[in-house]
NUMI-247679 format. One line per 2 residues: number of its first residue (from 1); for each residue x, y, z negated of N, C-alpha, C, CB. Coordinates in steps of 0.001 Angstrom, whole numbers, always signed. Atoms other than C-alpha are relative to their C-alpha. Glycine has a CB too. Example, Ala and Ser with C-alpha at 12.3 -4.5 7.8 and 13.67 -1.06 7.14 Angstrom:
// NUMI-247679
1> +890 -1190 +0 +12300 -4500 -7800 +900 +1200 +0 -992 +27 -1246  -820 -1190 +60 +13670 -1060 -7140 -770 +1090 -730 +414 +462 +1415
END
This chain:
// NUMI-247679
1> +1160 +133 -872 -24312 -10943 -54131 +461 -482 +1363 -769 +1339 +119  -232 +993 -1536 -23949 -13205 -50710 -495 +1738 +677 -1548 -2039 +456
3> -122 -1337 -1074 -23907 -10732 -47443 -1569 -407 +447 +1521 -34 +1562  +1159 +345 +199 -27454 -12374 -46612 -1009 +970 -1029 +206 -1298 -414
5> +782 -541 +1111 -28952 -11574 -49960 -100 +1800 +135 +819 -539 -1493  +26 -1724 -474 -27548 -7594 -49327 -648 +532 +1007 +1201 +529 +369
7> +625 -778 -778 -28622 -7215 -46465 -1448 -326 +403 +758 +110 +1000  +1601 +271 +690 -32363 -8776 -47306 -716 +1237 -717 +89 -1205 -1272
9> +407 -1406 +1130 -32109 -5641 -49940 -327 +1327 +942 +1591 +519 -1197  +49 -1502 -812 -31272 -3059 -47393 -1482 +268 +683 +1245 +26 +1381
11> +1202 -70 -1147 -34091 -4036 -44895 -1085 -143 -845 -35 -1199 +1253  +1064 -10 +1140 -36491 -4314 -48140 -386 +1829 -195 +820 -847 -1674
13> +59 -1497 +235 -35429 -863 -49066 -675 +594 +1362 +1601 +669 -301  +249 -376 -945 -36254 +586 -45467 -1550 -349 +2 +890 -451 +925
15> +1643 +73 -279 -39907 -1044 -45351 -514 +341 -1102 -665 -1366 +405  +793 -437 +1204 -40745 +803 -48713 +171 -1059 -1291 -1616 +103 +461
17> -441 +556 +1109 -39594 -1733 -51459 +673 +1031 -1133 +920 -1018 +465  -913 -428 +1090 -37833 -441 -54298 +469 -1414 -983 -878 +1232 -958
19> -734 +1200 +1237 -37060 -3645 -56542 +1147 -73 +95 -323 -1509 +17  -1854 +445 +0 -33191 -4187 -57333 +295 -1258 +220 +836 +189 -1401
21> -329 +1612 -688 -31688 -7204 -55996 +1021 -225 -1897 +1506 -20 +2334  -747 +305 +1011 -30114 -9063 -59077 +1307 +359 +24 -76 -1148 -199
23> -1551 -727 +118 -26588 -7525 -60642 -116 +1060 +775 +1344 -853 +520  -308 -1389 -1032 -26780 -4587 -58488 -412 +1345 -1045 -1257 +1 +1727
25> +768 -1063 +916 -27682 -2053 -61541 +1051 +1245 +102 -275 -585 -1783  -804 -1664 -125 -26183 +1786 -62047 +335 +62 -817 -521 +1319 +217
27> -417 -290 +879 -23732 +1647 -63946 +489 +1667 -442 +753 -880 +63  -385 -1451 +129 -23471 +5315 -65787 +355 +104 -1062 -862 +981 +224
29> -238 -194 +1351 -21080 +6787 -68043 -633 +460 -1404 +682 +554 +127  +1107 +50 +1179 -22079 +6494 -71495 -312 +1501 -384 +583 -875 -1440
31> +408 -1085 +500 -21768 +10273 -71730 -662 +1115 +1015 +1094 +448 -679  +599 -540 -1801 -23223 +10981 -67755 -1054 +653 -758 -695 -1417 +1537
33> +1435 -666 -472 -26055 +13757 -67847 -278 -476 +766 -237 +1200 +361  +780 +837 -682 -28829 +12696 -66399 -308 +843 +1417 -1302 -409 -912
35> +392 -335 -1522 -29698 +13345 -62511 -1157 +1015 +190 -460 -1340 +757  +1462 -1059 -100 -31602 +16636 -61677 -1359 -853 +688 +379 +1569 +1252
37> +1275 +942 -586 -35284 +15423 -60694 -333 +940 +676 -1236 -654 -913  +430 -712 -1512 -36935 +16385 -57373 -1443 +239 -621 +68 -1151 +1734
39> +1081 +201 +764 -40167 +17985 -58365 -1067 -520 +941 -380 +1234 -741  +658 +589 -987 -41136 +17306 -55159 -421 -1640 +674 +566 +570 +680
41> +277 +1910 +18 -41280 +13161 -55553 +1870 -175 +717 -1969 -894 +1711  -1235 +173 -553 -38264 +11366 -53705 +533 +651 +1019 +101 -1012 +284
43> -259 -356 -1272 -35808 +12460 -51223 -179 -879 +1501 +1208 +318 -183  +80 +860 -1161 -37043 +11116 -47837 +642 +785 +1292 -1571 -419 +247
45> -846 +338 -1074 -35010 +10406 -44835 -323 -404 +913 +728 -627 -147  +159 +711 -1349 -35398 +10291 -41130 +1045 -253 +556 -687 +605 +921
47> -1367 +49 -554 -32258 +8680 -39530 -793 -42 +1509 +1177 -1464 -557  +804 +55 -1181 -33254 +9401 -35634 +738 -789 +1057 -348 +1399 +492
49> -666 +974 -740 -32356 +6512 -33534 -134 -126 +1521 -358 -1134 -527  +165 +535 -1204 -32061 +6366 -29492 +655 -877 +880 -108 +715 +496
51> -1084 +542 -816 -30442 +4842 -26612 +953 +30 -270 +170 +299 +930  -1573 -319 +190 -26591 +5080 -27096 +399 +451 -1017 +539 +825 +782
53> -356 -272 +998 -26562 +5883 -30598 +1198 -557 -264 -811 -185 -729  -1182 +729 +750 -23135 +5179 -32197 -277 -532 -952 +994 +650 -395
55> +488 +1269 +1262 -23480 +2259 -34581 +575 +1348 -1311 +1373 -2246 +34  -366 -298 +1111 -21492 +3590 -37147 -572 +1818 -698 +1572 -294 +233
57> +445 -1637 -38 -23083 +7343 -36606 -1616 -576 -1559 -854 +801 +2555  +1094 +248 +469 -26421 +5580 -37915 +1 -1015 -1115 -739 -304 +983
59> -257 +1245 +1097 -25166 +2242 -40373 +864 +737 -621 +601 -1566 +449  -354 -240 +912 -23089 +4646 -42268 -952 +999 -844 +1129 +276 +277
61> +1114 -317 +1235 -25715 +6912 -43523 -901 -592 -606 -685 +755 +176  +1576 +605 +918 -28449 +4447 -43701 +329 -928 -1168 -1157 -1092 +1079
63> -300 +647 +1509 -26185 +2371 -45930 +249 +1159 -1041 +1446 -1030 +3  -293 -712 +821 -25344 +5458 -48061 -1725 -18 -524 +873 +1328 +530
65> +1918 +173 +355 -29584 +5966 -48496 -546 -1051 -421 -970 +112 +1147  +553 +1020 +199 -30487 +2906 -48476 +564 -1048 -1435 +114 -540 +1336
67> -696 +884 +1398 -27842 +1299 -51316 -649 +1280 -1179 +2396 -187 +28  +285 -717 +892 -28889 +4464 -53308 -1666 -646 -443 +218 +1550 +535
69> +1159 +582 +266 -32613 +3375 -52990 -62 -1220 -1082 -446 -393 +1236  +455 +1285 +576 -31960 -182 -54102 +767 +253 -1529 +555 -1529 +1005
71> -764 +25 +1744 -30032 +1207 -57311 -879 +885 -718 +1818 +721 -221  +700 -1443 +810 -33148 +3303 -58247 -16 +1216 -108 +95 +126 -883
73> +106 -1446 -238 -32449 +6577 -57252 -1544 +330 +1066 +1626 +494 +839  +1021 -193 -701 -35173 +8123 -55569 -147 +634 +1299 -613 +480 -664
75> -490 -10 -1229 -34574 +7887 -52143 -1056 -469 +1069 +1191 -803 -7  +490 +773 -919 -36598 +6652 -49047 -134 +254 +1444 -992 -236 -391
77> -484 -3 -1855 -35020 +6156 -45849 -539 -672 +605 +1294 -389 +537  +1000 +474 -976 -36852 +5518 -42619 +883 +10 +1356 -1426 +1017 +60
79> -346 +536 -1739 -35246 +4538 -39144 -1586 +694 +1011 +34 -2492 +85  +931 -822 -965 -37378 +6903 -36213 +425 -2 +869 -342 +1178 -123
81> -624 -1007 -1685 -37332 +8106 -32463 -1131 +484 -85 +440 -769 +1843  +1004 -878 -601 -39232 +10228 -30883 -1802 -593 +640 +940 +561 +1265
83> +1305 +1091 -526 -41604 +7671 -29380 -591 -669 -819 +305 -1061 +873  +307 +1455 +603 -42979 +4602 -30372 +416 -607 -508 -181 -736 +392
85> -915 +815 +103 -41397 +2402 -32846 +130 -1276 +827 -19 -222 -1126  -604 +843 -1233 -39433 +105 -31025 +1306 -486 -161 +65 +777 +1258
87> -1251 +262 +25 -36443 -1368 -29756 +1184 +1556 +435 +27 -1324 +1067  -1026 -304 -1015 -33307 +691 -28883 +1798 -699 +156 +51 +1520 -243
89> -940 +694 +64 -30338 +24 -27882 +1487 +779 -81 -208 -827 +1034  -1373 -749 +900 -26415 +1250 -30013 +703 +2 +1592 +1096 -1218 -1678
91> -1012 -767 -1272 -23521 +2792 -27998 +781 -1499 +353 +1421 +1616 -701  -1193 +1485 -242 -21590 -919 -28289 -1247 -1362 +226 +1347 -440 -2010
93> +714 +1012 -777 -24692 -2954 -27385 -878 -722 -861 +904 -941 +690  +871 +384 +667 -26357 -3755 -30604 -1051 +768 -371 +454 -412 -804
95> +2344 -561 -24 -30585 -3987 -30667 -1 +449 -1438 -1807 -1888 +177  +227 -368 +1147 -31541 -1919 -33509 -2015 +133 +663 +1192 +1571 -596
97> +1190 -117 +101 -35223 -2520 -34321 -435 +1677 -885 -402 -1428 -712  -213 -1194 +545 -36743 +945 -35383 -1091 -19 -480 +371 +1096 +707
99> +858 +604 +245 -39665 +692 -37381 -915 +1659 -546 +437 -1383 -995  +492 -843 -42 -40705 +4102 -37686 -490 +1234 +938 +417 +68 -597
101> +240 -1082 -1263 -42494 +7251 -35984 +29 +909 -180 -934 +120 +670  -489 -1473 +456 -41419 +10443 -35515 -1125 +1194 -1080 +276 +798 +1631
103> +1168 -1204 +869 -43137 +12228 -38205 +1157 +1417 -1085 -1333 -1407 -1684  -1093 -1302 +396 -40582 +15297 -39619 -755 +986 -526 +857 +716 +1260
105> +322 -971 +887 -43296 +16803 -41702 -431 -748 -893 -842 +1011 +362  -14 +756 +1322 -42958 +13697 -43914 +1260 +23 -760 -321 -1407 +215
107> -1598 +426 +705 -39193 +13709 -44450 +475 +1776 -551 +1517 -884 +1669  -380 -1331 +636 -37321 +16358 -46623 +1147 +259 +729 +257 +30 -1589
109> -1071 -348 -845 -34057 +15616 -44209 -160 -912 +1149 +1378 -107 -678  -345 +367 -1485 -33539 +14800 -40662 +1227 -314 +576 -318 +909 +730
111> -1814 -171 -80 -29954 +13352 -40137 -648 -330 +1846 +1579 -1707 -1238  -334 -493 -1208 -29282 +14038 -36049 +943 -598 +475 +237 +1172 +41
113> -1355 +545 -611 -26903 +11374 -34482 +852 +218 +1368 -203 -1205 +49  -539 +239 -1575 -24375 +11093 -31782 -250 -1525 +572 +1762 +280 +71
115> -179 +1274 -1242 -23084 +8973 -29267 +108 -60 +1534 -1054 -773 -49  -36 +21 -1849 -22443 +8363 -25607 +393 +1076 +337 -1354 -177 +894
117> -333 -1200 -612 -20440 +11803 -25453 +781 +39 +1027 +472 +740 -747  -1060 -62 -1191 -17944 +10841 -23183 -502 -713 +1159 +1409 -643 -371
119> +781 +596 -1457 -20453 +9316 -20914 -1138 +751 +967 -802 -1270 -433  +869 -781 -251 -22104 +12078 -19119 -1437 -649 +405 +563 +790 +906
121> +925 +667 -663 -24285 +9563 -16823 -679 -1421 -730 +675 -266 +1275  +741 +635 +760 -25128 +7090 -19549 -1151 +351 -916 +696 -435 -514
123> +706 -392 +808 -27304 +6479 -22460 +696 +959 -1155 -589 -1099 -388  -1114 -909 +1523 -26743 +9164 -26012 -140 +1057 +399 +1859 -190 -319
125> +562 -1423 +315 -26900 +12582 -26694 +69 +952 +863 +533 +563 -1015  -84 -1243 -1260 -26474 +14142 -22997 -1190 -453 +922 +1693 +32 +1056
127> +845 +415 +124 -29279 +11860 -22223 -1515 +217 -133 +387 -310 -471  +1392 +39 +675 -31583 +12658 -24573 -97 +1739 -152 -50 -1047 -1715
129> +301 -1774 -691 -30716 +16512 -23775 -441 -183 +1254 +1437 +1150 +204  +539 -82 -885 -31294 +15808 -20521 -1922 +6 +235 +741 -875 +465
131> +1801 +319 +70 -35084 +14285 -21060 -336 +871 -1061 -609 -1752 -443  +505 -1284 +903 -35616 +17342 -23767 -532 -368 -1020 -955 +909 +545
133> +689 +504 +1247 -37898 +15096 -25726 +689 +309 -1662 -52 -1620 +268  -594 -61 +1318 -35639 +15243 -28622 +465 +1088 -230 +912 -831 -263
135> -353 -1768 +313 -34388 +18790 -28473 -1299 +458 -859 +102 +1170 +1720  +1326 -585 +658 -37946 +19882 -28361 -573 -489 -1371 -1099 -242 +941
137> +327 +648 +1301 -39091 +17690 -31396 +856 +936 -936 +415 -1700 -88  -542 -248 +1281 -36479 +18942 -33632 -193 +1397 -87 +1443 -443 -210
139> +725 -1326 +516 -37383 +22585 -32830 -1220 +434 -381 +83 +724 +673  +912 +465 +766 -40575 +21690 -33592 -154 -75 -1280 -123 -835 +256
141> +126 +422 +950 -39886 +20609 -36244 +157 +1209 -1928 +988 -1122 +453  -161 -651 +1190 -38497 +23179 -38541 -628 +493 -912 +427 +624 +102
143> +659 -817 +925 -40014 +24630 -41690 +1093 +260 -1247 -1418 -744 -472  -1188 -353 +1296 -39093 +25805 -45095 -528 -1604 -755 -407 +1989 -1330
145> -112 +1415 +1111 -38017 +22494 -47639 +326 -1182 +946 -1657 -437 -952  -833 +1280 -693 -36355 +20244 -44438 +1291 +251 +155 -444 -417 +1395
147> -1342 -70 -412 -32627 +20176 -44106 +301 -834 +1349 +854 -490 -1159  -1173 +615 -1465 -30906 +19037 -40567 +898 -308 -68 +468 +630 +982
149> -1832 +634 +254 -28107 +16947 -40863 +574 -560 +1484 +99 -1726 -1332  -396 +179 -1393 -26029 +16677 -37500 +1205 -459 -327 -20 +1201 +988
151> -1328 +1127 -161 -23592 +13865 -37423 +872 -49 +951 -338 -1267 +112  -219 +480 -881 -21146 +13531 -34970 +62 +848 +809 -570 -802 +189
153> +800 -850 -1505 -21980 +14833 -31314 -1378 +414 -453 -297 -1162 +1588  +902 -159 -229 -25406 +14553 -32391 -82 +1670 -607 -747 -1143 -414
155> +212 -2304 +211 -24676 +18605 -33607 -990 +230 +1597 +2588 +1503 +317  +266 -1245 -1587 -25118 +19207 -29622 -1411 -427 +341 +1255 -314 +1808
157> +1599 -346 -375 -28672 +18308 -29719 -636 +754 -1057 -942 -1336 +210  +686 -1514 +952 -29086 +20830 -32665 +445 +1241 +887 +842 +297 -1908
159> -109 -1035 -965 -27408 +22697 -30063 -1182 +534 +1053 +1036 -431 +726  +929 -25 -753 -29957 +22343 -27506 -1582 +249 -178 +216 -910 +412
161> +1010 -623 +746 -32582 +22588 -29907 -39 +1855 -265 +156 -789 -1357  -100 -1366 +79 -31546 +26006 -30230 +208 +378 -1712 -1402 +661 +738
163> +550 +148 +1378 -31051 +25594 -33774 +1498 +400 -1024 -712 -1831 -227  -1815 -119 +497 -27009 +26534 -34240 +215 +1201 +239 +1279 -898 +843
165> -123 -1381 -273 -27164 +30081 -33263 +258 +1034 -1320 -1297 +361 +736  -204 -888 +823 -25388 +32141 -35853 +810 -353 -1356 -1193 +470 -195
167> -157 +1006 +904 -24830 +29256 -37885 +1407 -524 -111 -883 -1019 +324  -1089 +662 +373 -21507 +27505 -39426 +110 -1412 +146 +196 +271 -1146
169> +286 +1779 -255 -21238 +23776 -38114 +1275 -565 +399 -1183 -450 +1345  -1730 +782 -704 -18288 +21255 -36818 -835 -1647 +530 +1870 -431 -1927
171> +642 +1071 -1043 -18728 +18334 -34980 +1736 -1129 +387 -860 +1202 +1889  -1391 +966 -618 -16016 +15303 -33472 +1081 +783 +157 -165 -709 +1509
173> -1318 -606 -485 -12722 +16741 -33643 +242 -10 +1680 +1213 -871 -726  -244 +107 -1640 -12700 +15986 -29602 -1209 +826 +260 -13 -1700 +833
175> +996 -395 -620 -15832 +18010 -29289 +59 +1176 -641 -1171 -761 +2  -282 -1386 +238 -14965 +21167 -31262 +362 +1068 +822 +777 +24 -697
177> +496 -1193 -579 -14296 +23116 -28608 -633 +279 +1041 +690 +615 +124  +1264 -397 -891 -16697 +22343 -26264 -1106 +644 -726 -621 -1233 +680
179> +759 -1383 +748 -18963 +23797 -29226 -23 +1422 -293 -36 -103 -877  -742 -1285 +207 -16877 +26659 -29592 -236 +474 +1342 +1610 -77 -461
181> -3 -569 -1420 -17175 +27148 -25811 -1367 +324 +463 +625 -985 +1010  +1437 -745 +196 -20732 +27463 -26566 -578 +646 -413 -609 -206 -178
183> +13 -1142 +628 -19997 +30388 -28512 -681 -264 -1704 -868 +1028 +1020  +632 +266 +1448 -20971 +28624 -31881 +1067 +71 -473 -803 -1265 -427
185> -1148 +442 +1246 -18852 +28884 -35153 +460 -988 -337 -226 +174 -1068  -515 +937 +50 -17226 +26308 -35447 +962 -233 -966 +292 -144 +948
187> -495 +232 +736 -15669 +25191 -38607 +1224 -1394 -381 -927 +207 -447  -686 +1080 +160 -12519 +22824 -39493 -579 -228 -1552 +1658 +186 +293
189> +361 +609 +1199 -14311 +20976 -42338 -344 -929 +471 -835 +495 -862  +158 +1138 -281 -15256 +17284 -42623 -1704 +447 +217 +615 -1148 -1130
191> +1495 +53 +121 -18898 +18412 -43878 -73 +2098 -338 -651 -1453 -1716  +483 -1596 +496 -20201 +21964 -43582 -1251 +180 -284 +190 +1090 +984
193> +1601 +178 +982 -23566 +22489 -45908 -393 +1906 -74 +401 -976 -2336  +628 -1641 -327 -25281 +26151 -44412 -1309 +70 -568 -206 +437 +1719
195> +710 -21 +238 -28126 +25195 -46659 -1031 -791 +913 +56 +960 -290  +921 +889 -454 -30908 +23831 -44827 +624 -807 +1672 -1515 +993 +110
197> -916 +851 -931 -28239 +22869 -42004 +1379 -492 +64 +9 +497 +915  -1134 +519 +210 -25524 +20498 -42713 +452 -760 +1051 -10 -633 -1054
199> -743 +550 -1116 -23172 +19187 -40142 +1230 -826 -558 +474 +1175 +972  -1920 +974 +542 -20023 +16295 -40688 +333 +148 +1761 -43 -2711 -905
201> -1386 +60 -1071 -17170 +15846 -38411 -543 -1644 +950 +2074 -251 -1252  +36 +1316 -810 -16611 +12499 -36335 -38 -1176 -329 +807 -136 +632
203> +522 +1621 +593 -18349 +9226 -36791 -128 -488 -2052 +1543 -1236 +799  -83 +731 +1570 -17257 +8270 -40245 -317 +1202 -970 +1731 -728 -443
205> +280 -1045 +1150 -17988 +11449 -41991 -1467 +232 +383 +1024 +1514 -6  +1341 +83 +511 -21643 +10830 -41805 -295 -662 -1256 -739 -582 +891
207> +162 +538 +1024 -20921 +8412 -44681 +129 +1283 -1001 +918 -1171 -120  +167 -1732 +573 -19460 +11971 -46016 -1407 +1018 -140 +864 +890 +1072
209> +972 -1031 -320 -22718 +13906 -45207 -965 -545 -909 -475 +185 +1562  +1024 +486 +386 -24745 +11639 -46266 +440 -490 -2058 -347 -1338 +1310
211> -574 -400 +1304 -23118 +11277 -49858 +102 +1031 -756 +879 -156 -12  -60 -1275 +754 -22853 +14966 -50363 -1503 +418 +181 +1164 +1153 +605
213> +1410 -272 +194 -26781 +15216 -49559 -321 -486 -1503 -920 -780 +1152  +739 +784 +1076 -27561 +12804 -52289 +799 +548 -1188 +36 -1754 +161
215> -821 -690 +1040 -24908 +14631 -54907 -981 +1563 -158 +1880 +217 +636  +1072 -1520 -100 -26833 +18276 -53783 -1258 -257 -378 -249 +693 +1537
217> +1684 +386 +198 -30300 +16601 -54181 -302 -826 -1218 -614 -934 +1289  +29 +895 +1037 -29602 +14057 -56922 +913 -63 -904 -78 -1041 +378
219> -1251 -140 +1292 -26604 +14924 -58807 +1031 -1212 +282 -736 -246 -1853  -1009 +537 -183 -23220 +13836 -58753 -114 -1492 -312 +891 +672 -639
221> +238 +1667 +843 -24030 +10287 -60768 -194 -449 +1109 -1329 -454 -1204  +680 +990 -1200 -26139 +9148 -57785 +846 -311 +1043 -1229 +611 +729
223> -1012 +800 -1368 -23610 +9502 -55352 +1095 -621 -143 +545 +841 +999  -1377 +1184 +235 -20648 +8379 -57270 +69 -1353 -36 +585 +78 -1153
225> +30 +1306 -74 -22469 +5341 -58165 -154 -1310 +1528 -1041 -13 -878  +282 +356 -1377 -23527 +4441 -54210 +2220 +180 +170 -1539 +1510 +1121
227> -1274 -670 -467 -19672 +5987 -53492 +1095 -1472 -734 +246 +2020 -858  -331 +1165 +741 -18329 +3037 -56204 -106 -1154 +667 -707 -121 -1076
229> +320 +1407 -826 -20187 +254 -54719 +431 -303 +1432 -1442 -162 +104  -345 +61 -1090 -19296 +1172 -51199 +1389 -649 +78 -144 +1182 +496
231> -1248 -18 -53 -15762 +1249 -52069 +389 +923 +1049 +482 -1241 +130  -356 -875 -581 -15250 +4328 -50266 +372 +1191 -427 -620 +68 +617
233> -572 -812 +801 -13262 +7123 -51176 -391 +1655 +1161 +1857 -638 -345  +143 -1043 -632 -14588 +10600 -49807 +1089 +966 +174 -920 +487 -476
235> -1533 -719 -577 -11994 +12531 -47780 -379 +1628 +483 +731 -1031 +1679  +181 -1139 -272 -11916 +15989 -46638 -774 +1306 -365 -133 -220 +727
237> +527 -691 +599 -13581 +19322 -47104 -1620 +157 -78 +599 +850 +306  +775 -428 -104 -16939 +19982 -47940 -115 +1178 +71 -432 -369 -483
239> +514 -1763 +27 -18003 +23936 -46880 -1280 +274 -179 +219 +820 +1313  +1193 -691 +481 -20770 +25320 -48393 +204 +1966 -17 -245 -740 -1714
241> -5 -1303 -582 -21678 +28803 -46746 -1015 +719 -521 -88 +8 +1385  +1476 +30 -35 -25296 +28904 -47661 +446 +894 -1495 -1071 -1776 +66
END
């Protein structure tokens, strides 16, 4: 498949498509059990996008979601902020169009990004604590049947949400013990899964987080086959406390 044609699929998948782009099928062993089913319809996904997001905080889960989508799993990831859809703008300077609105009593998970941690006075997640908007939303938000997934830094606006208190989480190896200094538990794992609040480590282990959602929610098949195509080999520990 041309890089064009793929990424035609991705941004298909995202505005509600499902069709498979040609050759792209799931391949499963001939003796694979089949994928637990959600009785609740698909798993849907809010990736929450602002100012100073880290690219890779937000393009590695939405490709993990989004390639699952286009291989027929039952998936449907949505790009959000808090506002208006819109423009914003990544921690390295690329416009991400966002084409959704905060709605978090449509989605079954909420992944929570970083970014801009080492920039107190910029855009990113000291930011968007500062203006509260997004704290408040996500405490808002909670009920029973949503999981919180905190990528990155973006833990420290589950922090601010008030939403880590008691709880088992980890965050950027460079930011572990400013969490810890906030009297939270703080775990050396890549991905820690406390049940309805899962947390990965730094930047690239959102591709992690977001792989072991879709294994917990859809069975191992779904994510090996996304995990295959990526060509990515999952590293470190998952903790499950819950």
């Amino acid at each position: 498949m041309s890089d064009f044609n793929r990424r035609h699929l991705l941004a298909t998948t995202l505005t509600g498509g499902a069709a498979l782009a040609a050759g792209w099928t799931a391949a499963a062993p001939a003796a694979a059990a089949p994928a637990p089913s959600r009785a609740s319809g698909p798993l849907r996904v809010h990736l929450v996008a602002f100012d100073g997001v880290e690219e890779l905080d937000l393009f590695g889960p939405l490709e993990v979601f989004a390639l699952a989508a286009a291989l027929g799993r039952p998936v449907v990831p949505t790009l959000v902020t808090t506002g208006r859809p819109g423009r914003v703008r990544a921690a390295f300077g690329t416009q991400i169009e966002v084409p959704g609105r905060w709605d978090p009593s449509s989605a079954d998970a909420v992944v929570v990004l970083g970014g801009g941690y080492r920039k107190r006075d910029g855009a990113g997640v000291w930011a968007e604590i500062d203006k509260g908007t997004l704290p408040q939303a996500l405490r808002r938000a909670v009920r029973p049947g949503l999981t919180l997934v905190g990528v990155c830094t973006g833990v420290f606006l589950l922090h601010a949400a008030g939403l880590l208190d008691g709880r088992p989480c980890t965050t950027h190896v460079r930011a572990k013990q400013d969490l810890r200094d906030l009297g939270h538990d703080v775990r050396d794992a890549r991905v820690v899964d406390d049940g309805d609040l899962v947390c990965a480590g730094g930047v690239s282990s959102g591709i992690d987080a977001a792989l072991w959602l879709l294994e917990r929610e859809l069975g191992s098949e779904a994510a090996s086959g996304v995990e295959t195509l990526l060509e990515f080999e999952r590293r470190g520990t998952v903790l499950r406390t819950a």
